[in-house]
C-alpha positions in Angstrom: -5.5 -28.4 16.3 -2.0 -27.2 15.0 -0.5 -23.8 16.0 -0.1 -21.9 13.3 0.2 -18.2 14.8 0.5 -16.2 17.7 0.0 -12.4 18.0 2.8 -12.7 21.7 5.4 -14.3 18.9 5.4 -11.3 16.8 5.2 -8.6 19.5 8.1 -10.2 21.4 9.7 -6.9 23.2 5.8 -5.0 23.3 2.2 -5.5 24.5 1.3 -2.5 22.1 -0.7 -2.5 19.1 1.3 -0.8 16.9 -1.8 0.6 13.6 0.6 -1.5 11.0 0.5 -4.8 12.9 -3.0 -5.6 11.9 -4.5 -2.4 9.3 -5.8 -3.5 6.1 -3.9 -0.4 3.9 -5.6 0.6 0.5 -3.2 1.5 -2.2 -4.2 4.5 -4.5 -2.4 4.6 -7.9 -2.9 8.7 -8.1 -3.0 9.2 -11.9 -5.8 6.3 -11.7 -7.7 6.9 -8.8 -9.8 10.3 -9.2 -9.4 13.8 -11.3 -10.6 16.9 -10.4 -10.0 17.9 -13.9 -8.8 16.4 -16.8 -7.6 12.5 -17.9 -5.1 12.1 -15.2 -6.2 11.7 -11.5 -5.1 13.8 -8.9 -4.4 15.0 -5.3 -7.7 16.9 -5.3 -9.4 14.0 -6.9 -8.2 11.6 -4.1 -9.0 14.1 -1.3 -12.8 14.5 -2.8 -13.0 10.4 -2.5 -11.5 9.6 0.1 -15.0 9.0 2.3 -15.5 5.8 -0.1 -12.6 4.9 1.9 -13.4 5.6 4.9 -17.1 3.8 4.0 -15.3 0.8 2.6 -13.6 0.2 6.7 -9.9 0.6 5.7 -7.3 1.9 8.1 -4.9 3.3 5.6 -3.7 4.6 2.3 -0.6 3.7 0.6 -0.1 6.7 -2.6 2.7 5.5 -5.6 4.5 8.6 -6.2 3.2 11.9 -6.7 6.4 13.6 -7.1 8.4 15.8 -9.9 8.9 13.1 -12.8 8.5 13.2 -16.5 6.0 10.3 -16.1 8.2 7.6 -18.1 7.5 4.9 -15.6 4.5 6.6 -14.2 6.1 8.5 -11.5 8.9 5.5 -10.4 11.2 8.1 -12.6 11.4 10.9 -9.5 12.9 14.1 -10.6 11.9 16.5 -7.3 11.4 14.1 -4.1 10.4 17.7 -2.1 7.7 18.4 -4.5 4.5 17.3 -6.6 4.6 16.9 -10.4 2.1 19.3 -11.9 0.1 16.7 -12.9 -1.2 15.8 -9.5 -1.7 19.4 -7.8 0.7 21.2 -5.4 2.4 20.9 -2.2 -0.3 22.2 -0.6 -2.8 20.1 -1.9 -0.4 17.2 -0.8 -0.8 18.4 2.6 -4.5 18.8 2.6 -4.7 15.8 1.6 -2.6 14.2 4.8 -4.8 16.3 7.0 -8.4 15.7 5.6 -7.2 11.6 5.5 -6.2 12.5 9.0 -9.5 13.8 10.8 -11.5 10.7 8.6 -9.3 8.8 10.8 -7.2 7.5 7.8 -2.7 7.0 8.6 -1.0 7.8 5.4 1.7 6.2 3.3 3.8 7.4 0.4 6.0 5.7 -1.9 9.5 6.5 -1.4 11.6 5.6 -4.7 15.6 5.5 -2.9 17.6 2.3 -5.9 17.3 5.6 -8.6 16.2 8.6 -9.7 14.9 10.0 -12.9 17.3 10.9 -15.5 16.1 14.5 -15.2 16.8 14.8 -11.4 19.3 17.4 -11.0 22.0 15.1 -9.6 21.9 13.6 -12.7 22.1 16.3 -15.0 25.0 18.2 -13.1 27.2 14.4 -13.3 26.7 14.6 -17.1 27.7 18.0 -17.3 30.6 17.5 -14.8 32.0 14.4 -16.8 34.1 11.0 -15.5 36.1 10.7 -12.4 34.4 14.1 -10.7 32.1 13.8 -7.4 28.9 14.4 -9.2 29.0 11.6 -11.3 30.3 9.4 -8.1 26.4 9.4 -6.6 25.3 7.1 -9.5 27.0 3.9 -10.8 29.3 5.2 -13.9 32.0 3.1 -15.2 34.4 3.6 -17.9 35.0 1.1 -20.8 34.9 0.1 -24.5 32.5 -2.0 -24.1 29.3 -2.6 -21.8 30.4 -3.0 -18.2 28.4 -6.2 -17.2 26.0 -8.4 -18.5 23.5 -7.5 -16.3 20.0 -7.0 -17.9 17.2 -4.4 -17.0 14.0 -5.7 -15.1 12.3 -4.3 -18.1 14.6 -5.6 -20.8 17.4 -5.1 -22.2 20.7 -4.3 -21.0 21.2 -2.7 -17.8 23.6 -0.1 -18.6 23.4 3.2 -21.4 26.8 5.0 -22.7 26.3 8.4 -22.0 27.5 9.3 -25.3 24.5 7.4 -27.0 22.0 9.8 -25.4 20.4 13.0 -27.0 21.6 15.1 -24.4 25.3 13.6 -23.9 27.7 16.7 -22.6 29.6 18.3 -25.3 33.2 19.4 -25.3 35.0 18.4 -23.8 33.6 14.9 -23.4 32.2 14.2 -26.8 33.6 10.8 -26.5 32.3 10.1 -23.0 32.4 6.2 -23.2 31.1 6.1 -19.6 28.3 3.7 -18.8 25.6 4.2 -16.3 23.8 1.5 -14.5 20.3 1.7 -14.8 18.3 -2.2 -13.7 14.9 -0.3 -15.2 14.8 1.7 -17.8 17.4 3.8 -19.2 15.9 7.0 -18.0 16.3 5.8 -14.2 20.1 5.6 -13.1 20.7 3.7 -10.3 21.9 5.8 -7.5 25.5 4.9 -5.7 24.1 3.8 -1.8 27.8 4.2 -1.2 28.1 7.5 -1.6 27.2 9.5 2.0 25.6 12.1 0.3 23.4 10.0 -0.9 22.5 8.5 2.5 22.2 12.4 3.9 19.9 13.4 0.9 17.2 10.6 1.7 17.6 11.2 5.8 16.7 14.8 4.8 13.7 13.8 2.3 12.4 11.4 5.1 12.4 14.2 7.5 10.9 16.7 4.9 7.8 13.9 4.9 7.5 12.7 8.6 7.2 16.6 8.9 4.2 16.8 7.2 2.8 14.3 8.5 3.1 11.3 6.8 2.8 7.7 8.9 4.7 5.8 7.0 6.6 4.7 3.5 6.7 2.2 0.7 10.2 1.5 -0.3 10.4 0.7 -3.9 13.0 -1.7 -4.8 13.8 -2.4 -0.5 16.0 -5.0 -1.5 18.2 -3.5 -4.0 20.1 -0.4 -2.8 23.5 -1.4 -2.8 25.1 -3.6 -5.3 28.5 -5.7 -4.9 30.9 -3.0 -5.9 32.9 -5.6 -8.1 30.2 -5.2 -10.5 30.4 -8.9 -11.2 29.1 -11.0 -14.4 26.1 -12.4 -13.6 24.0 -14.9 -15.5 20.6 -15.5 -13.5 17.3 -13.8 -14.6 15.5 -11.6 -12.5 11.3 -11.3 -12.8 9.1 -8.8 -11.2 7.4 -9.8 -8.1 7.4 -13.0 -8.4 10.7 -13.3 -7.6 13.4 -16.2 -8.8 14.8 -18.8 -6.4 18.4 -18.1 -7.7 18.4 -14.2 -6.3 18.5 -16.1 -3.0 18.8 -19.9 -3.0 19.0 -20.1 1.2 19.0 -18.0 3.9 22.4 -18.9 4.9 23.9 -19.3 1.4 27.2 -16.8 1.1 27.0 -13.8 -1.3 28.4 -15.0 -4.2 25.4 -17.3 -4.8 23.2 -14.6 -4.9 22.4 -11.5 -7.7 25.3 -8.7 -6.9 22.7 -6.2 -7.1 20.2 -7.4 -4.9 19.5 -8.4 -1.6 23.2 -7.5 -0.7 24.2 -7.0 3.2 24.7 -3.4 3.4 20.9 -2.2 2.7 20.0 -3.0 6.7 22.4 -1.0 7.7 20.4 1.9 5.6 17.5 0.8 7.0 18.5 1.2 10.7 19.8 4.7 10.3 15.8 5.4 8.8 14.2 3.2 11.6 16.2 5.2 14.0 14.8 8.4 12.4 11.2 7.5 12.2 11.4 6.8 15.7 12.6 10.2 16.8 8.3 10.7 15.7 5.1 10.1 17.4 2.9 7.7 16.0 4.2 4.5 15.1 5.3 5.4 11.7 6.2 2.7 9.7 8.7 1.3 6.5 7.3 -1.4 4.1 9.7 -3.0 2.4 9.0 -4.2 -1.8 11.7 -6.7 -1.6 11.5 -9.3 -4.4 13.3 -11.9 -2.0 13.3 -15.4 -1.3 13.1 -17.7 0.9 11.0 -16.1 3.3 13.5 -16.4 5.9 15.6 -14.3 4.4 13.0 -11.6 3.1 12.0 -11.5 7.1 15.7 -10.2 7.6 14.7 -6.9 6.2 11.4 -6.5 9.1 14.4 -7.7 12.1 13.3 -5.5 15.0 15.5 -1.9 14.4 14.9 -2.1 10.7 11.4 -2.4 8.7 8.0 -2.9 10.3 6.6 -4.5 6.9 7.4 -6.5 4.1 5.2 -7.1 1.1 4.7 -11.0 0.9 5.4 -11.6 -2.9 5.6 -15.5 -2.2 1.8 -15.6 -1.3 0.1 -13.4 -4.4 2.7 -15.6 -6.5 1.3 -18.4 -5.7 -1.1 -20.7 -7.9 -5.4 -21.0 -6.8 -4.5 -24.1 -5.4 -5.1 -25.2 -1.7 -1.5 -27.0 -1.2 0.7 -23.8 -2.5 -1.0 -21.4 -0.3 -1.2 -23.4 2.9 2.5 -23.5 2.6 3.3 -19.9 2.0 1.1 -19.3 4.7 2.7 -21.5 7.3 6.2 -20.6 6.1 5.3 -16.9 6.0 3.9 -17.2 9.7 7.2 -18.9 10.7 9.7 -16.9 9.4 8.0 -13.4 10.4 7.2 -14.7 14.0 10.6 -15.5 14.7 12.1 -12.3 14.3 8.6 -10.1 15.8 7.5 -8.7 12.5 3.9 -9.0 11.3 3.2 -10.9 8.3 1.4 -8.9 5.2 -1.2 -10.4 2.7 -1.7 -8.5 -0.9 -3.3 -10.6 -4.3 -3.2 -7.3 -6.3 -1.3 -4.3 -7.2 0.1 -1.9 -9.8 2.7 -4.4 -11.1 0.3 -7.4 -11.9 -2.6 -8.7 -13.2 -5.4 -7.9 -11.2 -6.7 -11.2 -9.3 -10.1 -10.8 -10.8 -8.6 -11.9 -13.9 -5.4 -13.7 -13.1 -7.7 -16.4 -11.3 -9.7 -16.9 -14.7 -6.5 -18.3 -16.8 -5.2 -21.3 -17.1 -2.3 -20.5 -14.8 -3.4 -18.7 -12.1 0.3 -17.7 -10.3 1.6 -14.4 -11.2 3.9 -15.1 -14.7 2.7 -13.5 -17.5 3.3 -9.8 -17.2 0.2 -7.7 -19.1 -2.8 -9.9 -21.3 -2.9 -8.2 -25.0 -6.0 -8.5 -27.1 -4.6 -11.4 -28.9 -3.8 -13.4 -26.0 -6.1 -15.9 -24.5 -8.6 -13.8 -22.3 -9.6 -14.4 -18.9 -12.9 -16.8 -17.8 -14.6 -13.8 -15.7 -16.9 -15.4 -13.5 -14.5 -17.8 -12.9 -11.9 -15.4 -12.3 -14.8 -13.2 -10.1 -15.5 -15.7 -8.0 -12.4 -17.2 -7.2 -10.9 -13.7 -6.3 -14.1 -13.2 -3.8 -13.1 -16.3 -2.5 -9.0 -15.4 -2.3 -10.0 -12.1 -0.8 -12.0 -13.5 2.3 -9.3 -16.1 3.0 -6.9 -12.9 3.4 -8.8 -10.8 5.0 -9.3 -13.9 7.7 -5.3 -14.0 8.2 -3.9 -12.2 11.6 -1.5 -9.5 10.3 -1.5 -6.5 8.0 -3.6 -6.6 4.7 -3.2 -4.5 1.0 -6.1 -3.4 -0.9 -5.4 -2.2 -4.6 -8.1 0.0 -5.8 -10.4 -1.1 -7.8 -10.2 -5.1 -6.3 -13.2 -4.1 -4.3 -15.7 -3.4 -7.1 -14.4 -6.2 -8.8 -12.2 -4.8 -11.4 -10.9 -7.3 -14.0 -7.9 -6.4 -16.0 -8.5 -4.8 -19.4 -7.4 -7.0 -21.3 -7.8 -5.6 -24.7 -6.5 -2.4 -24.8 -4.8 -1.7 -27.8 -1.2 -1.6 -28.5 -0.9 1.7 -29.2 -2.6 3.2 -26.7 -0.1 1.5 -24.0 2.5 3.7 -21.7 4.6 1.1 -19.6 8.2 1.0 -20.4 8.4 -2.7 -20.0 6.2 -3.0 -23.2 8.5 -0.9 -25.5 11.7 -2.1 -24.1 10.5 -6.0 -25.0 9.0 -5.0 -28.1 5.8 -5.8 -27.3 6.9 -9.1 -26.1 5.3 -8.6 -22.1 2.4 -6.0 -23.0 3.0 -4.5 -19.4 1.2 -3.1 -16.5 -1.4 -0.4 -18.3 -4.1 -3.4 -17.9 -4.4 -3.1 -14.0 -3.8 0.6 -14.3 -7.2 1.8 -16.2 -9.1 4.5 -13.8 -11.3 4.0 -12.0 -15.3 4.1 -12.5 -17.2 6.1 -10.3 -20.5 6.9 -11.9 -22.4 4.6 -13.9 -24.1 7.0 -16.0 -21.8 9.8 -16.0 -19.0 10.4 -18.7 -15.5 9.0 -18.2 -17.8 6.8 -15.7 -17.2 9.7 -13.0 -13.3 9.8 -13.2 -13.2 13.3 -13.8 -15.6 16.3 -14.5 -15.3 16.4 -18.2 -15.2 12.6 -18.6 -11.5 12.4 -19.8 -9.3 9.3 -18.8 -5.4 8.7 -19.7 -6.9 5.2 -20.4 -9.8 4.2 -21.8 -12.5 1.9 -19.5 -14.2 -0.7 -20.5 -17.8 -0.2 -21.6 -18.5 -3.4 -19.1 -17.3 -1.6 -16.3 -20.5 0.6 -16.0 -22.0 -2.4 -13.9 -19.1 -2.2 -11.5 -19.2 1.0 -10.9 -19.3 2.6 -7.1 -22.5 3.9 -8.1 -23.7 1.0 -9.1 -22.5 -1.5 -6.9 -24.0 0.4 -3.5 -26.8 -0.8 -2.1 -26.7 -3.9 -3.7 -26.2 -6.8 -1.3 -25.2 -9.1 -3.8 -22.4 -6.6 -5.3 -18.7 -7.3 -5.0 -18.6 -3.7 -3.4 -20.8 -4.6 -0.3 -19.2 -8.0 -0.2 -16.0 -6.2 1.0 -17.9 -3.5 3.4 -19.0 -6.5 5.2 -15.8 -8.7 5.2 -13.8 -5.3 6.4 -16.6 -4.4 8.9 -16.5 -8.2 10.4 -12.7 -8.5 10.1 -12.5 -5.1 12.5 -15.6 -6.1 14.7 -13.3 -9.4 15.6 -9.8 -8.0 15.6 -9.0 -10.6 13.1 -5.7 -9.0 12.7 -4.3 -9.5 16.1 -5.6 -13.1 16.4 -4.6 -16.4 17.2 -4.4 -19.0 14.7 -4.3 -23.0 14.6 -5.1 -25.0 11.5 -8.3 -26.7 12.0 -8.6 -30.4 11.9 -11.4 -30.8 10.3 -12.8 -30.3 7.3 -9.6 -32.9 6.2 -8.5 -33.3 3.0 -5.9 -31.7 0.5 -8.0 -29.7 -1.3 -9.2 -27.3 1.3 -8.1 -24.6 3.7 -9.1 -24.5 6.9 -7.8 -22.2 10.5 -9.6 -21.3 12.9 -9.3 -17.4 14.7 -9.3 -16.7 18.3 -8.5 -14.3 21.0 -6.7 -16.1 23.7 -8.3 -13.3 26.1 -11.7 -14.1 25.1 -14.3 -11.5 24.1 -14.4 -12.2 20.5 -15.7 -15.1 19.0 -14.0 -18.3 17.8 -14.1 -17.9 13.8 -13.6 -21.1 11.5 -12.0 -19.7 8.2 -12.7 -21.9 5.6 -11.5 -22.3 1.5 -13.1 -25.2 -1.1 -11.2 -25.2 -3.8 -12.0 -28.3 -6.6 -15.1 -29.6 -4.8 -17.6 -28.6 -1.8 -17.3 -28.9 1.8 -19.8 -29.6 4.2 -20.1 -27.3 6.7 -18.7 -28.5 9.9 -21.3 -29.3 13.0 -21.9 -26.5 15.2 -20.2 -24.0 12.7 -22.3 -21.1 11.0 -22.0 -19.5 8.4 -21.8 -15.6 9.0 -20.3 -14.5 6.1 -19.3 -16.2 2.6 -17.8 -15.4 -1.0 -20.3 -16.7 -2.9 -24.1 -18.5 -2.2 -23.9 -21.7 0.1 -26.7 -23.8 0.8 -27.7 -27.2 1.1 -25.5 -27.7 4.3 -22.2 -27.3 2.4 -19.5 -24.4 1.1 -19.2 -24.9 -3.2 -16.5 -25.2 -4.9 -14.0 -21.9 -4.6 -15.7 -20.3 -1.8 -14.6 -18.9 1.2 -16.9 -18.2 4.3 -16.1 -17.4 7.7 -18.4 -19.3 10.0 -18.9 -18.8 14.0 -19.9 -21.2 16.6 
């Protein structure tokens, strides 16, 4: 059998188990996720579920920002990083929260947001008010012309720069005629902040601090990979996509800057990110950076988790990739190779926040991550199709050594809701396209608790910021427990077997048999013995037989007549 992994290659310098080496981390979208009152979720709400977490077998929960923000890209727009926006509770219900998620046995992450701020941040605010050329303004990117700056665009369409004297609130006298720009690669109402600027490296030493205080294990960086820009400001003419990534950000490890986006994936961000590995390290615990880096190839996206600088980085390359058994072997081998040579772990995810959720995304026609949103009018989703292959997608990951993401929702099942109407939607990248992507609100519809309750359970009164689908009754937690054959259960087990066997920490070597092309197969061991040998195996097009002396102990979907159907996954011991 072929080597494909080993746990000594990616803890070169350590014997210890470090929690983020091997967790399987559960992200909670807050305004989604539970309400103690009302139709957005909150702190409260998540602290009140957080033992369906704890009964699902997850190690961790990653929370997208809770702080200060007027909401316009659902709390990616921070206004206050040292406090919690109204809509989600208090401070103190933030720290509750750590503590309760604590003493369940549950490490904490929260979303740091460090490439910009919200418009209404008071940085911001005092560099309109102070005008061009003063210190205030030098913490964001401003720059003076006639005309727009650069041709850069906005990850969420349209240009990547506003005139300060275009918005409602541009300064008065005495600059009326303001014709600074500010960069903003989202929307307008998120200036990029100036990484350059040492007051703007002190600010987020001090916000880290003000977290690892209370007690937080870790943080999501939003936008890792994009902190510092080329200060030329250079004309560039490449496209940049969400998540998925585009070869032309990065075309080789090795290739020089110039060939690369000037405000991404520049050298300068790991240097930032020693001076914050250096800080987390000054606390007990093993607390932990995940980088979102939209970078490619992997080589050069395992840069950013270089011992000294991040522990994790999403892999973008493997929920990118088509249902098909060829693309995902190789982004598994190549993610294995490049993380192992420099220590790091290597992550799995298939959903999140930004995309289509897998349930759905595996019933179209194309089955990578592309199209950004499904509208009514689109062509919709095969669902048991799309159910079944996602069952099948989420055993394979959960049977990969390293550190796994959960978004809520996947384990009941959720499909995207796909026909929510137009005018219902909040996402800025709908507006700003006209309509063109319909956006993110589809995998962002809260959650159902309850089948018979209003609202499905999501808060007291019923209320939700979105509505559910009336289909989703059957998938709710209520539902679903109990139920052997549920989706819900489905995961209990995989997450209960997956811990029971220290998947995480294993060895792997691709498996010689079953052969053929259209198949996965690797089997897991522990070099030290004590844990049995576990033959992870994926039919894709057509069934496998089950190899002699294998048996199944768990599997996606219903096997039988001595062979694993087409897109299954089971796990099978010997």
């Amino acid at each position: 059998m072929t080597p494909l992994h080993s746990p000594a290659a990616s803890t070169p310098t350590t014997p210890a188990r470090e929690w983020w080496r091997h967790s399987v981390i559960y992200q909670v979208y807050p305004r989604s996720f539970a309400s103690s009152g009302g139709p957005i979720g909150d702190l409260p709400g998540i602290t009140a579920r957080l033992p369906h977490l704890t009964h699902l077998g997850v190690d961790a929960l990653w929370l997208s920002p809770f702080y200060t923000s007027p909401q316009n890209d659902g709390g990616y727009d921070v206004a206050d990083y040292r406090d919690i926006d109204p809509l989600f509770g208090t401070l103190q219900d933030a720290e509750a929260m750590i503590e309760i998620a604590h003493e369940l046995g549950l490490k904490v992450i929260v979303d740091l947001v460090p490439n910009h701020t919200s418009d209404q941040h008071a940085w911001f605010q005092r560099a309109l008010e102070a005008g061009p050329g003063s210190p205030e303004r030098d913490r964001y990117w401003f720059r003076t012309s006639d005309q727009i700056p650069t041709n850069w665009r906005s990850i969420f369409g349209g240009p990547a720069w506003t005139r300060v004297c275009d918005r409602e609130d541009a300064p008065g006298s005495p600059w009326e005629h303001d014709q600074q720009w500010y960069l903003n690669l989202f929307d307008s109402s998120q200036p990029d902040l100036n990484w350059n600027n040492p007051e703007v490296r002190e600010e987020f030493h001090a916000i880290l601090r003000f977290w690892l205080d209370r007690g937080v294990d870790g943080f999501r960086v939003d936008v890792a990979h994009g902190l510092v820009k080329d200060p030329a400001l250079p004309d560039w003419d490449g496209e940049i996509h969400m998540v998925e990534g585009d070869a032309s950000t990065s075309p080789t490890e090795d290739a020089p800057a110039a060939a690369r986006a000037p405000m991404f994936d520049q050298e300068g961000v790991h240097e930032i990110y020693r001076e914050w590995n250096a800080i987390l390290a000054t606390y007990p615990g093993d607390r932990a950076l995940v980088a979102e880096a939209w970078v490619e190839p992997e080589e050069r996206l395992a840069r950013y988790v270089r011992l000294g600088e991040m522990h994790q980085a999403f892999n973008f390359g493997f929920l990118a990739s088509e249902w098909d058994a060829s693309q995902l072997r190789e982004v598994i081998e190549t993610s294995y190779a490049a993380n192992d040579a420099v220590g790091a772990p290597t992550t799995w995810v298939m959903s999140n926040h930004d995309v289509i959720r897998h349930a759905s995304r595996l019933g179209m026609s194309y089955t990578g991550k592309k199209q950004n949103g499904i509208g009514a009018e689109d062509p919709q989703p095969d669902a048991a199709l799309g159910l079944r292959r996602a069952r099948a997608a989420t055993l394979l990951t959960l049977g990969l050594a390293g550190s796994v993401y959960l978004y809520q929702g996947e384990e009941l099942g959720l499909p995207e809701h796909s026909t929510l109407p137009d005018e219902l939607r909040e996402d800025p990248a709908f507006f700003r396209t006209h309509g063109a992507e319909k956006g993110r609100d589809g995998c962002r519809v809260p959650l159902p608790w309850e089948a018979a309750s209003p609202g499905f359970g999501f808060s007291p009164d019923g209320a939700t910021w979105l509505p559910q689908p009336p289909t989703w009754a059957e998938l709710a937690v209520d539902a679903q427990s109990g139920d052997p054959d549920s989706t819900l259960e489905f995961y209990r087990e995989a997450l209960a077997l997956r811990r029971e066997w220290d998947l995480g920490i294993a060895e792997l070597t691709w498996a010689d048999e079953p052969a053929g092309d259209d198949a996965i197969a690797f089997v897991s061991r522990h070099p030290a013995g004590g844990r049995p040998d576990v033959l992870v195996l994926t039919a894709f097009d057509a069934a496998l037989p089950i190899p002699e002396g294998w048996e199944v102990r768990i599997a996606s979907s219903a096997v039988g007549n001595g062979e694993i159907g087409p897109d299954v996954t089971a796990w099978l011991t010997r």
